[in-house]
N, C-alpha and C positions, 0 to 999 in steps of 0.2 A: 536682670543681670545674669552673666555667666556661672552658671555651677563650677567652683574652682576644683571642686574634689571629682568631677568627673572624670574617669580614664576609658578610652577610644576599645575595644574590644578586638583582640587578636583573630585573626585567619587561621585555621588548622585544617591543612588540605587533605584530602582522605581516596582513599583505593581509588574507587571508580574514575576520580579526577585525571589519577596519576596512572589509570589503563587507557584511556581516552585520549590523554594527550601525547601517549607514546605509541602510536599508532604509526605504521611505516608511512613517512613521507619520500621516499626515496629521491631524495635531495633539497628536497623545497622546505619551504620554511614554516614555521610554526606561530609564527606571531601575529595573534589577530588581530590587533592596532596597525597591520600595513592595507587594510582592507578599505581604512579609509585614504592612504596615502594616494597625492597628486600622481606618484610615477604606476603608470601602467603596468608598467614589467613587475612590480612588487605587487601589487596586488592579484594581478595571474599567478606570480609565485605561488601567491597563499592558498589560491582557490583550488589550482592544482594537487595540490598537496594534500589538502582538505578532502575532497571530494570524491579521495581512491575507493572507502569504505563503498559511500552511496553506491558507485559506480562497479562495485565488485559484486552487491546485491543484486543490483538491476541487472548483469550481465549474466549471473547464474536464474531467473529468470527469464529472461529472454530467451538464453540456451536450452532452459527447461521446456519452455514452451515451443519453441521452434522441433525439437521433438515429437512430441506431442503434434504436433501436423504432421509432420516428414510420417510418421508411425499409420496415424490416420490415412495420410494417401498412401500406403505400403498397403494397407488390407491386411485382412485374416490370414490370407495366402502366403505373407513374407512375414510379417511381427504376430502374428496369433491375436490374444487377448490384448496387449500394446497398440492394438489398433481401435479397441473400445467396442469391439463384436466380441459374440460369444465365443469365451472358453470350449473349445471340443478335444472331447477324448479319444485320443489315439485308437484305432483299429485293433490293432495288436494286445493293448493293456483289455479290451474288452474281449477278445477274444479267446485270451489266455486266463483271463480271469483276475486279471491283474487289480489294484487299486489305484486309482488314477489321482494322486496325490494333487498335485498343481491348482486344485481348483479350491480346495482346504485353506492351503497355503496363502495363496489371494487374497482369498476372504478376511485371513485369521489377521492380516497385516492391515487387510481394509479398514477392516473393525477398528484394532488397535488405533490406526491412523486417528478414525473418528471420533472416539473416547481420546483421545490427547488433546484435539479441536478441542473438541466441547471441556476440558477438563482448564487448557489452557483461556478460553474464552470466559470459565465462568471464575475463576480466580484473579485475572485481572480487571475483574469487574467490582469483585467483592473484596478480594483477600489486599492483594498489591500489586504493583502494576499501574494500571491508568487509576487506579483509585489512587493510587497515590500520589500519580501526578497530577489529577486532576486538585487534589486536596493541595497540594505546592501551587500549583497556579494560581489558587484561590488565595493563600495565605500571599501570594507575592503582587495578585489584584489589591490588595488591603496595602502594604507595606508603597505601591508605588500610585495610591490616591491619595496619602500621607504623605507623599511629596507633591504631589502635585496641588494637593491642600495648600501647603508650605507658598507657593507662589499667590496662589489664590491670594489667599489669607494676606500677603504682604503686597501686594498691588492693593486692597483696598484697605488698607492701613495706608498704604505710602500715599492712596490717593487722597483719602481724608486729612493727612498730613500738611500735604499739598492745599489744599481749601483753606484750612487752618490757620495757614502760614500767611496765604494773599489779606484773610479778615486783620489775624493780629498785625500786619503789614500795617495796613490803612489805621486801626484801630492805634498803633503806635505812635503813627504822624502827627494825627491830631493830643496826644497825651503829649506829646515832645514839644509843642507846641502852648501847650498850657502851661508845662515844667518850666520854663524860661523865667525868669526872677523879673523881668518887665511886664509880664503874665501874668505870673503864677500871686504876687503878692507886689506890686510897684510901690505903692506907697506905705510900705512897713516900713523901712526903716531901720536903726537898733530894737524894734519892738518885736518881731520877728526871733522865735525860737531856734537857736542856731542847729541845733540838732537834726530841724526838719530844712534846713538848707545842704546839710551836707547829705542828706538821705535823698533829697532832692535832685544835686549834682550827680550824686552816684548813680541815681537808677535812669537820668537821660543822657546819662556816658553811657548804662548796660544797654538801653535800649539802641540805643544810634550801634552799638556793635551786632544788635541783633542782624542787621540788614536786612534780607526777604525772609528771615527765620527761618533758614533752613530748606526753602522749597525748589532751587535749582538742586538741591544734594540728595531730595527723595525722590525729583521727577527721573537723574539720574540712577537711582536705587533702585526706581520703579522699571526703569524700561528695560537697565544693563542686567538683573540679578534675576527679582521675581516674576518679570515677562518670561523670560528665559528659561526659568523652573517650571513653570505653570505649563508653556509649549511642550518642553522636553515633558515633564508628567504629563501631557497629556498623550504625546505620541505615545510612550510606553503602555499607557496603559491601555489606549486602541490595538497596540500589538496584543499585550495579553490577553486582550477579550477578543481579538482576531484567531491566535495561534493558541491559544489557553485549552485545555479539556474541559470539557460539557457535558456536564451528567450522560443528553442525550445518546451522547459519542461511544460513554459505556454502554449504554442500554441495546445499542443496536450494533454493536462489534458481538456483546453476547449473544442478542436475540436471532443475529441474519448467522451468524457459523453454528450454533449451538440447536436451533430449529434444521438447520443444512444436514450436518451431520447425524441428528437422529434420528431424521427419514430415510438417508440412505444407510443407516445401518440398520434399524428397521425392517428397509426391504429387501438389504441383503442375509437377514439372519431369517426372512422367509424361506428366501430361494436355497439358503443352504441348507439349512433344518427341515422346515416345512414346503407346501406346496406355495408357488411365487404367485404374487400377487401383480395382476396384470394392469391394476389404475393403477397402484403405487409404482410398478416399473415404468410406467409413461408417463406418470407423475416427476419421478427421479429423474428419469432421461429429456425430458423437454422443455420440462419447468425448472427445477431448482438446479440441476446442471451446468444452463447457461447464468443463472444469477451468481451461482459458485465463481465461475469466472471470470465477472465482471469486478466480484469482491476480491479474487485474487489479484488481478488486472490494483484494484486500488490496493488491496493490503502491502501488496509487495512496493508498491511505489510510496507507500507512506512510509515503510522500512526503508528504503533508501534515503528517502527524504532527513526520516530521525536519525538516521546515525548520522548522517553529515550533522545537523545539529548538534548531536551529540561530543561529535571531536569539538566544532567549533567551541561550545561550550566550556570543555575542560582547557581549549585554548585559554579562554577568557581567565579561567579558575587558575591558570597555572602560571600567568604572570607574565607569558610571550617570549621573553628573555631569559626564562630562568630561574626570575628570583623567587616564585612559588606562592605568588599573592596574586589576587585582581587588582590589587591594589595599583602595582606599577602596567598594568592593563590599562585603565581608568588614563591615567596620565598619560601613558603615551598614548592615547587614542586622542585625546587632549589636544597633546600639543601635533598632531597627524592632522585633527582638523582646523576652521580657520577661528575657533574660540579665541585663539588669543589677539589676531591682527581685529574680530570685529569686537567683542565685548571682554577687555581686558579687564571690568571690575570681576565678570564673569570666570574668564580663568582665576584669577587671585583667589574669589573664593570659595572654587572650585580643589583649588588644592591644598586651603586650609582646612577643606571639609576633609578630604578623603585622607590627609595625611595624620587624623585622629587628635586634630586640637593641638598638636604639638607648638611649643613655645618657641617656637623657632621662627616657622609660619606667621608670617604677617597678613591680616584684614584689615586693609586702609578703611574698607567700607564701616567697621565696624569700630575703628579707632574714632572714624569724624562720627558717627553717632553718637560714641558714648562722651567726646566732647562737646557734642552738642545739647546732650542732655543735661549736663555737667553747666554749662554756660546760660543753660534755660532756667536752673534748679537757682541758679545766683539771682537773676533777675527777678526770678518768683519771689524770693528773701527779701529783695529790697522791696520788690510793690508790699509786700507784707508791712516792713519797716515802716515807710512811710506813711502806707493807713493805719497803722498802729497809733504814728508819731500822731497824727493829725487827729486823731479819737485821743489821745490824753490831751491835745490841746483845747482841744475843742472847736466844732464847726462852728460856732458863734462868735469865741472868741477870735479865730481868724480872719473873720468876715469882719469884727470894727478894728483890729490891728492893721487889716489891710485895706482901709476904706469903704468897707461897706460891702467885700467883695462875694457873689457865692460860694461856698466852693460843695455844694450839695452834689452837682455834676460832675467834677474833678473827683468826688472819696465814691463817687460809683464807677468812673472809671477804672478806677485802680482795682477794685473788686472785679468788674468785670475779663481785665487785661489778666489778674491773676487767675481769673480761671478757665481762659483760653490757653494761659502757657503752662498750668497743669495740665488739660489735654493736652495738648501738645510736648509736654514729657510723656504723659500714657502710654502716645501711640508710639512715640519713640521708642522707647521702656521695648513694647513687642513688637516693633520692629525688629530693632535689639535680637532680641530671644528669637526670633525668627528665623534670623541668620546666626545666631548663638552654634558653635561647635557641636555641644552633646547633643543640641536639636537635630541637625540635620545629619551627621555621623551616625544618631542613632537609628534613623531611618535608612541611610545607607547603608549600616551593618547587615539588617534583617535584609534588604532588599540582596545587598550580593555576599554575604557573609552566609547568611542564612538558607535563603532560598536559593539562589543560582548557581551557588560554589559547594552546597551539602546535600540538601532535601531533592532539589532538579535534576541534578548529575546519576543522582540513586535513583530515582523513581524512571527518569528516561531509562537508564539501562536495563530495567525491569519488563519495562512497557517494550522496550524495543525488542528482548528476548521473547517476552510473550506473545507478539503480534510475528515476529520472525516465525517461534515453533508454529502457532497457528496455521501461516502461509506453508510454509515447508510442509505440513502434514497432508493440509489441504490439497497441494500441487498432488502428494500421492492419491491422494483421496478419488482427482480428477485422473492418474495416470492409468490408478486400477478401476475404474469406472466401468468395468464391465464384472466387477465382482457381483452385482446386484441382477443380472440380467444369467439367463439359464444356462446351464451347459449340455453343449449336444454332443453327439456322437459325432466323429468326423467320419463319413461315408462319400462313396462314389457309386456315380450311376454311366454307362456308358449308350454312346449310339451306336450303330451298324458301322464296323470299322474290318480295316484288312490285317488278317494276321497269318504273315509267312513264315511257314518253315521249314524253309530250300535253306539250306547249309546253315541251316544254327544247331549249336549246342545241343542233343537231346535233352541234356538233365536241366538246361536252361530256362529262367522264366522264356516267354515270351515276350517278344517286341513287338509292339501292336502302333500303328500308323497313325491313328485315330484314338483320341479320350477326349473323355465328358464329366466333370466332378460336380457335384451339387448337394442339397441335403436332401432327404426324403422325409415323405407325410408318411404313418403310419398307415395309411388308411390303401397306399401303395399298397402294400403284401398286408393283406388280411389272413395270411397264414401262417404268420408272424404273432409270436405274445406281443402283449401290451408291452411297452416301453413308459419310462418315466417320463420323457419328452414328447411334446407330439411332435416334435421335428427329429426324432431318434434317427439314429444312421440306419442302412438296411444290415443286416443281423445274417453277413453272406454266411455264417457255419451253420445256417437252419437247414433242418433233415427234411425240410415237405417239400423240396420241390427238386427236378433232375434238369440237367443241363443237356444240351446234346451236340454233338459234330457230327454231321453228317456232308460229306462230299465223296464226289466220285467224278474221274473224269475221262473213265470207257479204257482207257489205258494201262491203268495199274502203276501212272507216274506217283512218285511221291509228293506229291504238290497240292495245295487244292489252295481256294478263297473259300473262308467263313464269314458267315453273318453272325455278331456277337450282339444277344438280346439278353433282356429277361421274359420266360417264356412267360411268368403271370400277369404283365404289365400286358392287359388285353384290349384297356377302353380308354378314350380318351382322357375320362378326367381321371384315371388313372396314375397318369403318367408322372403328374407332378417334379417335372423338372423347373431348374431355375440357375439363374448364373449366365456366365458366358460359356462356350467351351473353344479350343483350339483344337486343332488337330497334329500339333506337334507330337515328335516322337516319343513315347514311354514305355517302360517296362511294366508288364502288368502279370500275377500272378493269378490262378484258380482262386486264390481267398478273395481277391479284386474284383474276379466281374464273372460274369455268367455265360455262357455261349449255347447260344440256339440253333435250333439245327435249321440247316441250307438244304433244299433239294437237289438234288443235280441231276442227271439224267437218268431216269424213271428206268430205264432197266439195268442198271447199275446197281452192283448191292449196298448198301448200307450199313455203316460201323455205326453203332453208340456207344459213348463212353459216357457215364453216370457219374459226374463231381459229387461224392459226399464227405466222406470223412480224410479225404488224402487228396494231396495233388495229382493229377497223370504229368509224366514225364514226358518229353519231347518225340521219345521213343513211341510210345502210345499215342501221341497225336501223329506223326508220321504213320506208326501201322495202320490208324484208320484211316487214311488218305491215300493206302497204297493202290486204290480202285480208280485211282482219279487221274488226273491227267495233267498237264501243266496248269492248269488253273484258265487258258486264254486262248479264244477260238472256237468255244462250243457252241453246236445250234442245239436248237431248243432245249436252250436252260429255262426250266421251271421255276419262276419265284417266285410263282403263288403263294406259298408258305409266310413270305415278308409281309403279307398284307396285312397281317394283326401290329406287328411293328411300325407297319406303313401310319396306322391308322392313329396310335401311339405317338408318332414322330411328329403328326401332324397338330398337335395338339397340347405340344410343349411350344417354350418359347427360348427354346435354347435359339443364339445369335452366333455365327461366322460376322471372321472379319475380311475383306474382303482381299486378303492375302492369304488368306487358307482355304480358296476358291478352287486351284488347281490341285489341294490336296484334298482335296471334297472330289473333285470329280474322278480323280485318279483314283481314289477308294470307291467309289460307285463300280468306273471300271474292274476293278477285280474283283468287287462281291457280286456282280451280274456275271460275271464268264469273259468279259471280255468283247472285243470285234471280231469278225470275221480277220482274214487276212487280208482282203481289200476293204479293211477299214470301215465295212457296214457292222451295222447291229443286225440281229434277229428282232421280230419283230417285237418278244416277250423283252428280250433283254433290254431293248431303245426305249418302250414304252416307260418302264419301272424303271431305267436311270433318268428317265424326263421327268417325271414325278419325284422321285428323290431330288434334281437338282432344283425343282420345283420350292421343291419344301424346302 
């Protein structure tokens, strides 16, 4: 029977609920009982609405990453270190002596980055977080196989009911049959105890009321209520053990970001501290790199994924409509799907459950039980009666009152019929209780009172912040990804280019037609100290070595073509160039590049200027040019001198593109002298521009 002192357990909705479900929907709706509704437009309403979080996630994501390429195909040359090449340090900051800050900085945030990873991965593993949701999942796997029990449990009750019911059927017919007074005792007579005649009449009127005993009202019970429970518990609980947390799910959100980030911090506190470590830099960059962003690629989509959960959820908690319970959730989802046109004992007690046993609430189901029980417990009393009556009279004495009759099989009847409709109260009894209020209310409580509307709403927005910070650091983790990897010097190296100085500025840099940027090997200028890098820039304020101009052009015009080298780059493998180069226009100063001396005609005198510790001004590169001539038309220009360059040049792997073809050959043309006036070469001059456009 019903515990009458039971009372239903109140809903008390709390913060998280009420952040959750005030989430901007900007205009759409909130109710998420229209998710099952037949109109289409209502349920886009809600998904809409729903789904801005997720979709604000994934788009700063995408954004982030799309970045993160656009940076990568920009290069060194436009984004710097954003492009995931090494960090290099300004010319200038080295050369002044400056401290080159930017590459401290990187790191110091790298780090940081990493230590938050790991700090956020291993407390939602341990402390709270998914530990906690995982532990709510687990308490709400228990609370909804206790309903699913519930069905179980009342299908094979109602089935045994049902069996029960067709044996005392038949077992009836023949007793009804015996009970007849032409039967049961024909020739008594007045001899005949009247007592066992009216216990007689009574119990084959209970029995003829019995009809099937009950068995079309349990197969009903069995298919509309506890089929019904058993499904729905079953589904649910395929979801939670689908969508639930799994220890494993802990172990490897720590284990893959928290292994991630120790190595790249690791080998970035070599490279900044100490000397870098070159397996672990190819270790960081080829290996865990690419897994980092495969994990990001999932972390961020699982955060998308749970905050839509997440609204959804506090939907569910917050009532749809307002009222601020799951309760009116429950129902209108209810009555949205087709529970009540297909199994209407199913609605009824459906919302006797959820509406906390209220006395108001009608369960017709549970009304025809308990009269059934009630009608069963009558008929047990009279079989009682009767064997009673018959045991004071005695089976002998009725047997010659009534002719000689037996009635040994008749007083086992009645024993056996009474304890077939004792089972048969039993299973009703828990059936009963089965569907009983504080049974299944109490299960519902824990399952949405408990877990879905206090413990889940807490623990997702934990787990969601946590796995959020994670991604978010992570993405820096990947942005600064060149923290771990060395920082060089930014240097340029140039090829044989033309540099004119007919009507520029004295004091002006020069404009030079021609550049070549690249890094340099130390092993280039062995006149050079060691550097930290072996990819160190060239170190142009070093005192060992002289630069030189030398042109003349028999005239005394101001004018000349230089060939711009470095005089020590003598041998091929020397040379150590790398990159592409153009020949676009730029400005280039004495600190920038080196200039080598050009021959020009042998009885011409000769100026050198010696770059060491100061620029020469334009004015000084003009006076040593004043022996020269216009630069174009000379015979026998000597260029022997370029063949250590030649030889240099041929040996790098610097690339034109083939739009910088006619600014290649036009700079040949004015560092050889030039053509004749009818458009020949000499023979010096044709050979060594054939060879250069060669190369």
């Amino acid at each position: 029977m019903a515990d009458p002192n039971y009372i239903s357990p109140e809903y008390v909705t709390n913060a998280f609920v009420k952040a959750f479900s005030n989430v901007p929907r900007f205009g759409h709706l909130s109710d998420l009982s229209l998710i099952l509704s037949t109109d289409q437009s209502l349920r886009s309403n809600y998904i809409l609405g729903t789904v801005f979080v997720g979709c604000l996630l994934a788009a700063i994501f995408l954004f982030w990453s799309i970045l993160l390429v656009i940076f990568t195909c920009f290069g060194p040359s436009k984004v710097g270190f954003l492009s995931g090449f090494q960090m290099k340090r300004p010319m200038e900051k080295r050369e002044t002596g400056q401290k080159y800050r930017m590459p401290a900085v990187i790191r110091s945030f790298f780090l940081c980055s990493c230590m938050v990873v790991m700090a956020m991965a291993v407390l939602s593993t341990f402390v709270f977080g998914f530990k906690d949701l995982r532990d709510a999942s687990d308490r709400l796997l228990v609370s909804v196989q206790q309903f699913e029990t519930v069905g179980v449990e009342g299908r094979d009750m109602t089935r045994g009911l049902i069996d029960l019911s067709v044996d005392s059927a038949n077992l009836r017919d023949l007793m009804v049959d015996e009970l007849r007074m032409d039967q049961f005792c024909a020739s008594a007579g007045g001899g005949m105890d009247p007592n066992i005649n009216i216990l007689r009449n009574n119990l084959t009127q209970s029995l003829y009321e019995r009809d099937d005993f009950g068995g079309d009202m349990f197969i009903a019970t069995r298919m509309d209520i506890f089929d019904e429970v058993q499904s729905y518990g079953s589904e649910m609980e395929s979801a939670v053990k689908a969508y639930g947390i799994k220890t494993w799910y802990l172990w490897f959100i720590c284990a893959s970001f928290t292994s991630i980030a120790f190595f790249m911090m690791v080998g970035t506190m070599c490279t900044s501290f100490w000397k870098p470590m070159e397996s672990l830099t190819c270790f960081n960059t080829w290996f865990l790199l690419p897994i980092l962003l495969v994990l990001l690629t999932l972390a961020w989509s699982l955060v998308s994924v749970m905050a839509v959960g997440v609204v959804m959820n506090a939907d569910f908690c917050s009532g749809g409509s307002g009222t601020g319970s799951p309760d009116a959730t429950v129902l209108e989802m209810v009555e949205q799907s087709s529970i009540k046109a297909q199994t209407p004992r199913l609605d009824e007690a459906i919302h006797y459950w959820v509406d906390g046993c209220d006395s108001s609430s009608t369960f017709s189901e549970k009304v025809l039980i308990q009269e059934y029980t009630s009608s069963m417990n009558t008929t047990v009393t009279l079989l009682g009666s009767l064997a009673s009556a018959m045991d004071r009279a005695g089976l002998s004495n009725l047997s010659e009152t009534c002719g000689g009759k037996d009635f040994t099989a008749t007083r086992a009847y009645l024993d056996l019929m009474a304890q077939d409709y004792n089972e048969l109260i039993t299973n009703a009894t828990v059936t009963e209780k089965l569907l009983s209020c504080e049974n299944i209310n109490s299960i519902y409580s824990d399952i949405v009172y408990d877990e879905l509307c206090t413990e889940i709403p807490e623990a997702s927005a934990w787990a969601v912040g946590m796995l959020l910070a994670i991604s978010f650091f992570a993405m820096w983790m990947v942005t600064l990804r060149s923290a771990w990897l060395e920082t060089i010097d930014n240097g340029e190296i140039v090829i044989p280019m033309n540099i004119n100085v007919d009507n520029q500025d004295p004091e002006q840099p020069l404009e030079v037609s021609g550049s070549s940027s690249s890094g340099f090997s130390q092993s280039n200028y062995p006149h050079t100290q060691p550097q930290d890098n072996d990819n160190a820039a060239l170190d142009n304020s070093d005192d060992d070595y002289e630069e030189l101009i030398q042109t003349s052009d028999g005239n005394g015009n101001g004018s000349g073509n230089v060939g711009v080298a470095r005089e020590d780059v003598t041998t091929p493998s020397s040379a150590g160039l790398s990159g592409e180069s153009t020949l676009s226009p730029m400005t280039m100063t004495q600190s920038e590049i080196g200039l080598s001396n050009v021959n020009a005609h042998k009885s011409q005198s000769q100026r050198a200027v010696a770059f060491k510790d100061q620029e020469p001004s334009r004015s000084e590169l003009a006076s040593a040019t004043q022996s020269s001539g216009s630069g174009r038309g000379y015979d026998n220009v000597d260029v022997q001198p370029m063949d250590d360059l030649h030889e240099a040049a041929e040996s790098t792997e610097l690339h034109f593109e083939d739009d910088d073809t006619d600014n290649l050959e036009q700079a040949f043309d004015d560092m050889l002298g030039g053509s004749d006036d009818d458009g020949s070469y000499n023979s010096a001059s044709y050979n060594e521009k054939n060879n250069y456009k060669t190369w």
